[in-house]
N, C-alpha and C positions, 0 to 999 in steps of 0.2 A: 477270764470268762465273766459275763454281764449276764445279769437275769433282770429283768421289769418283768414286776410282779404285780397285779391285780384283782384286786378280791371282787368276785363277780357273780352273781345270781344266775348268769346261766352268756356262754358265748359259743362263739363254731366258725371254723372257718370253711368258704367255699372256696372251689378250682376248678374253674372252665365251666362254672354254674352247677357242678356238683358240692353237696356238703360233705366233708374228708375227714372233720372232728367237730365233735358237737359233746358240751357237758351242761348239767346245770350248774350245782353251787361248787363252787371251787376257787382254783387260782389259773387266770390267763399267764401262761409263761413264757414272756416272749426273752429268748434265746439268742444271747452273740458272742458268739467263738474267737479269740483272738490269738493272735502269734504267740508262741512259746504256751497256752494251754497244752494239757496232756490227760489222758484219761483219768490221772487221781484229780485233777480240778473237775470232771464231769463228776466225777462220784461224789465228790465233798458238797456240790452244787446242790446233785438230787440231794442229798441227806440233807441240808438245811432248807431248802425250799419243803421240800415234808417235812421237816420240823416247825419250820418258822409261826409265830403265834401270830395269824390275821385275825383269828376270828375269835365273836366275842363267848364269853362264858352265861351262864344264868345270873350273874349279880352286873354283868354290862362291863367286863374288864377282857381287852384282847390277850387272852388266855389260851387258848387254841387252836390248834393245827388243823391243816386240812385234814389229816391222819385221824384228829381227833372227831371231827365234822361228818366224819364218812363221804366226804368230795372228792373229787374228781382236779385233774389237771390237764388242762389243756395246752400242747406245748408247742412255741411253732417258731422257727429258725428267724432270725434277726441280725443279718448280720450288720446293717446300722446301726446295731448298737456299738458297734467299735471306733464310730467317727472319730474322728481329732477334731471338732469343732473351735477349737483355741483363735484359729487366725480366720483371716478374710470372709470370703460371704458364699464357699461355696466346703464343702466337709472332705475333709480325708479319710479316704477307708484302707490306709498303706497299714493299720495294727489291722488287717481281719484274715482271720487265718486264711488259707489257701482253699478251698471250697471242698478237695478230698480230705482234708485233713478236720476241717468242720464239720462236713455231713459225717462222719465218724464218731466225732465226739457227742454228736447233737446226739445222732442214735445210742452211744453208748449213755448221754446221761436219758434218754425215755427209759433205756433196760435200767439203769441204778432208779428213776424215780419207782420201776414198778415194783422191785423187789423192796423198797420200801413200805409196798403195799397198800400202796396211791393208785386206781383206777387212772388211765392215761389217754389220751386223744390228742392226736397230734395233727399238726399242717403237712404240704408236700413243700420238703424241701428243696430252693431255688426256684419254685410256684411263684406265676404272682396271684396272691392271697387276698381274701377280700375275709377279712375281720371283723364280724361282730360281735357285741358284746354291751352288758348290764352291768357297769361298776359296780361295788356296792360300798355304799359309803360317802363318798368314794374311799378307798384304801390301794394306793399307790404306792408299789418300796423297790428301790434299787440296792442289788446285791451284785456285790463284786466281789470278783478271789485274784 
């Protein structure tokens, strides 16, 4: 499982010209399920993505979580993130889980982000998605399990 993470002042995604998830300060979660994940890598995933320290404290040190920040998570299915970019000029997507088996995990980690107690908004899975968003920083982190 792949997580890009994005520290962001406020993002949303639209679908079919409706908006589906919209937050302000928080972390954009774009989301890629790959072969042999299972539901305890969704859960490990929420639990460090609401832990992880993006944001800064009062003396200007990335000290805090979104958990800490009172933000929000915006989370929306990626399954490019699994490419094999290694060879030639066009990406392999042969590691990305089977699409039942991803939209399961995807939804089981928004249930483990929320029980973390992280406000959640999320994309339509297999949508195409129109993505905005206000880095902030920028603060950009790739997390893998």
């Amino acid at each position: 499982m792949k997580a890009l993470l994005q520290r962001v002042a406020h993002a949303e995604v639209v679908v079919d010209g409706q908006i589906v998830g919209k937050i302000d300060q928080g972390i954009l979660v774009l989301l890629g399920v790959e072969k042999g994940d299972d539901d305890a890598k969704a859960k490990r995933m929420a639990e460090r993505v609401a832990g992880y320290r993006l944001f800064e404290d009062q003396a200007g040190k990335t000290n805090l979580s979104v958990k800490d920040i009172a933000g929000s998570l915006l989370v929306v299915s990626q399954f490019t993130l699994a490419a094999d970019t290694r060879k030639g000029m066009r990406p392999s997507f042969s590691n990305a889980a089977e699409p039942a088996l991803a939209e399961q995990l995807y939804l089981n980690f928004v249930e483990y982000a929320k029980q973390q107690g992280v406000p959640v908004q999320t994309g339509t899975f297999r949508a195409d998605m129109k993505v905005s968003l206000l880095n902030d920083g920028p603060v950009t982190l790739w997390l893998e399990l």
